[in-house]
Structures are given as C-alpha cells and as structure tokens.
C-alpha positions as CSV (number, residue, x, y, z in Angstrom):
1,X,0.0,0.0,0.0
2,X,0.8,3.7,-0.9
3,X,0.4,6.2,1.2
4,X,0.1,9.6,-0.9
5,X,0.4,12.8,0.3
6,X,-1.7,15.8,-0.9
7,X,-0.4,18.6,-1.4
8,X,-2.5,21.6,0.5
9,X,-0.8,25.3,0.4
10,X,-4.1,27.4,0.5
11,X,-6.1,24.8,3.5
12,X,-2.7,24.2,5.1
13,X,-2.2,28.0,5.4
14,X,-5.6,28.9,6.6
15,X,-5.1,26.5,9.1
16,X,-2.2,27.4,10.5
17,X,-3.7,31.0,10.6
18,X,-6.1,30.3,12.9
19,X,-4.0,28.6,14.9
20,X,-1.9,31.1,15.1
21,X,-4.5,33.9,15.7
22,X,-6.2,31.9,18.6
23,X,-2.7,31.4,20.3
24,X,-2.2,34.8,20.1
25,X,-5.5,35.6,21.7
26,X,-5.2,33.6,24.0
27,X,-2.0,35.0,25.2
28,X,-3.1,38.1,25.1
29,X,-6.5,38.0,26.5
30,X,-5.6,35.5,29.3
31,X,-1.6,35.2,29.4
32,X,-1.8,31.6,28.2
33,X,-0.1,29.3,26.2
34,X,-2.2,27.3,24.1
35,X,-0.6,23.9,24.2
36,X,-3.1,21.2,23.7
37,X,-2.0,19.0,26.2
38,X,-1.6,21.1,28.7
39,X,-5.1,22.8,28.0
40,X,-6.9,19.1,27.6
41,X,-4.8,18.3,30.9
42,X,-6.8,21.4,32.5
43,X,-10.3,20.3,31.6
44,X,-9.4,16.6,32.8
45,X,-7.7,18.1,36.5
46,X,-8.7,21.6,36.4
47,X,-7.8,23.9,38.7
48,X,-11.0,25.3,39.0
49,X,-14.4,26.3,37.3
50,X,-13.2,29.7,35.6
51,X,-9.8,27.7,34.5
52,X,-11.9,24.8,33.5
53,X,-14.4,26.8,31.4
54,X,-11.7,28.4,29.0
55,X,-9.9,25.2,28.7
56,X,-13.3,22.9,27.8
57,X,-14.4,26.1,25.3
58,X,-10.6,25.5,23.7
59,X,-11.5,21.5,23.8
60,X,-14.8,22.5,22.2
61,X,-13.0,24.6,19.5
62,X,-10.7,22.2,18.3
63,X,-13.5,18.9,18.1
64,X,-16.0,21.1,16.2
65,X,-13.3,22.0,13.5
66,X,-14.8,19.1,10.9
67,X,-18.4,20.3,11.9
68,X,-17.2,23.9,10.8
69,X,-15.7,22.4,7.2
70,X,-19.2,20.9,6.8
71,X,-21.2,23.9,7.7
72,X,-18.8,25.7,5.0
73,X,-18.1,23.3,2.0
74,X,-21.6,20.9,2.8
75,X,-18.6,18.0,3.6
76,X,-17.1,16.6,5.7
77,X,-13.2,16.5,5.9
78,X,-12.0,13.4,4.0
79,X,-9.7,11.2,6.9
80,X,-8.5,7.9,5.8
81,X,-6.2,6.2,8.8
82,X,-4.3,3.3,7.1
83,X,-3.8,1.9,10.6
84,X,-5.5,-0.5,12.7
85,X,-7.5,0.6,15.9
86,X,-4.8,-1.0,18.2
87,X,-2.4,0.8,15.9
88,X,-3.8,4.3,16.7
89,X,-3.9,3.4,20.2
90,X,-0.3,2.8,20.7
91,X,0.6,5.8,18.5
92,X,-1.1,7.5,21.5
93,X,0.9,6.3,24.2
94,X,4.0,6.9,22.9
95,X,2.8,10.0,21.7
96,X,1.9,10.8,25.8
97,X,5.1,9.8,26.8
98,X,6.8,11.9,24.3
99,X,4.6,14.8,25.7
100,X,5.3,13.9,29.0
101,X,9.3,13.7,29.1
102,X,9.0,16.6,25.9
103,X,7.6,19.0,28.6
104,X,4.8,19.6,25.8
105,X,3.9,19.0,22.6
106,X,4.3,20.6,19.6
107,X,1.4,23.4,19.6
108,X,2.9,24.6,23.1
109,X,6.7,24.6,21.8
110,X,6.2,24.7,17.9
111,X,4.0,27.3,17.8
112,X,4.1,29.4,21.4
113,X,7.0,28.5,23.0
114,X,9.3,29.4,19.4
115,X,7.4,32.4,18.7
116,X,8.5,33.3,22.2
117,X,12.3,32.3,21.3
118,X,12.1,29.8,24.1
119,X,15.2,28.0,23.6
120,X,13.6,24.6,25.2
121,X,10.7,25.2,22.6
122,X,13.4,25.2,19.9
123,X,14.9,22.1,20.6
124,X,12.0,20.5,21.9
125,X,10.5,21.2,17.9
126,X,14.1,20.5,16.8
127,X,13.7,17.2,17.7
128,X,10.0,17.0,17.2
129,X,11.3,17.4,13.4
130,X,14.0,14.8,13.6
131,X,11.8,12.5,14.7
132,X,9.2,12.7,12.5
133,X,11.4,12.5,9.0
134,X,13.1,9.3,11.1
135,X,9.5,7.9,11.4
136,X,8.1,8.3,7.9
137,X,11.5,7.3,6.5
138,X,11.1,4.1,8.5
139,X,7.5,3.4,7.7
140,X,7.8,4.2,4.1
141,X,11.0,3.5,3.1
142,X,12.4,0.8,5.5
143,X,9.4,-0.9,6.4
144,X,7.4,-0.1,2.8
145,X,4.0,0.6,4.8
C-alpha cells in the first residue's frame, strides 16, 4: 500500500492562521499558552471552574473544527487512517510519553514557545522534526508501509 500525500498550500495555510491567531488571543486575552496538552490536561484536572471553562471552550473549538468544514463546504473532511485501531492506540501512548518527558507538545513549543524564542521550545520542535522524518522514513521507506 501507498500512502500519498496531498499537497494543501491554501487549507494548510488557513489552518495554521487560525491557529496562530487563537494562540495569540489567548495569550493576550488570558496570558496563556495554548498547548493542547496542557489545555486538555486542564479540563481533565482543572484547577478550578473559571480555569476549567476556557480550557473545555478550547476542547470544544478544536472537536467542532470538521463540523465547521461541513457547515462551510456541505462536507465533511476526507480522513483515511491506514492503521489499525490497536495501531492508533499505541501511536497514543507513545505519543503521551513523548509529551510527558517533551515538557509539551508541539502546539505549546512549535508554535508558542518558538514564537516566544524559548530555547527549550526550539529544541523540543528540533527534535519534534527529527523525529518525524526518522518515522516516515522508516515506515515508508524501510518498512514499505
């Protein structure tokens, strides 16, 4: 099996506008950093009620994102997971532990913590990067997935 990438310059852009525009909002309306770990971690432990009520709208936000696309273009994004349930479910724990010992992930570094010049942030995403062309390399390349 192939997997092929599409190429997306005008969605992928938009996208990473509004990400960037409700990270900066949010730091400058609250003095937050929007990392999506660290804002689901919030709704699942929160603080309390007024923490917990910016963090769940966040939550909100991000899950209504296809719902959005639909309201919009009448579609729904197309998704197709060549992976197996058990698959994606493992991706996730090593993904958590990454975030864990990463002190983030890659919204809170990538985007926040570099636009802040945070040297952790840049070596955190440094090796977010590395790490990802090792995986697809791997999986496409060694592996032939």
């Amino acid at each position: 099996m192939i997997i092929e990438t599409t190429f997306t310059p005008l969605t992928s852009l938009a996208g990473g506008a509004l990400i960037g525009i409700a990270a900066v909002m949010l730091m400058g309306l609250m003095g937050r950093i929007m990392g999506a770990t660290g804002v689901l971690a919030g709704v699942i432990a929160p603080a309390s009620f007024s923490d917990w009520s910016w963090r769940a709208a966040v939550v909100v936000g991000m899950i209504s994102g296809p719902l959005a696309v639909l309201a919009i273009s009448g579609e729904m994004p197309a998704v197709a997971v060549p992976v197996s349930t058990s698959m994606l479910a493992f991706g996730g724990f090593i993904v958590g532990l990454g975030v864990t010992f990463g002190g983030g992930c890659t919204s809170g570094h990538g985007v926040c913590g570099m636009a802040r010049l945070s040297p952790r942030s840049i070596v955190a995403t440094g090796v977010f990067m590395v790490a990802t062309g090792i995986t697809v390399f791997v999986i496409r390349h060694v592996l032939g997935a």
